[in-house]
Residue, then its C-alpha position, 0 to 999 in steps of 0.5 A: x489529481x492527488x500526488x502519491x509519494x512512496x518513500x524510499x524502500x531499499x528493494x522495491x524503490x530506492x530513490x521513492x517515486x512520486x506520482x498523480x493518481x485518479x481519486x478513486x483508483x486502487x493503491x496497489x493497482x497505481x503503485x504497479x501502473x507507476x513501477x512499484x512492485x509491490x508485494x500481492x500474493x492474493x491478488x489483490x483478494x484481501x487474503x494475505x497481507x503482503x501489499x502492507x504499506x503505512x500511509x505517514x500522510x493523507x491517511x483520513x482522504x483514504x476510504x475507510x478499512x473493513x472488517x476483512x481488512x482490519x482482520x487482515x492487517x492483525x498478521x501483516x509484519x509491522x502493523x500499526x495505527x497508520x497501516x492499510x493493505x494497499x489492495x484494499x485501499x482506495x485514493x482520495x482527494x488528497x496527497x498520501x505519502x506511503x511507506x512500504x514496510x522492510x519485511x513482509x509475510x511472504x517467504x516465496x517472493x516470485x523475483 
């Protein structure tokens, strides 16, 4: 099973974590199964962009984005070549290292 390693993020996970995952599972989903808050205002509909993350390794064993998420991804803070909306990804075959950006468009967090 592929290792999913989140690097540290001073709100979300300040030591990082690391953890198998099953290919196949949704990225927000195992990052919450695995004490991961992170951000998903939407949940999970692909309509907001709070659950940003920047994959630094694994990124090609990742499904590839669609259009809705690419559109998506244009208002996320931050954006660039190796971002995806975790909501919207899938887990591969590979070990991913993920990395939860500093600040993200959601201005009412519930916590």
């Amino acid at each position: 099973m592929p290792l999913v390693k989140v690097l540290p993020h001073e709100e979300i996970c300040p030591q990082g974590v690391e953890f198998e995952a099953v290919p196949g599972d949704n990225l927000a989903r195992a990052l919450l199964a695995h004490g991961v808050a992170i951000e998903h205002a939407c949940e999970f509909s692909c309509a907001c962009s709070t659950c940003h993350v920047y994959v630094r390794e694994g990124l090609d064993s990742l499904n590839e984005p669609s259009d809705n998420e690419l559109d998506h991804l244009d208002a996320a803070w931050g954006a660039g070549l190796y971002s995806r909306l975790s909501c919207q990804t899938t887990v591969g075959e590979e070990d991913i290292t993920i990395e939860i950006p500093k600040y993200s468009r959601n201005h009412a967090k519930e916590h």
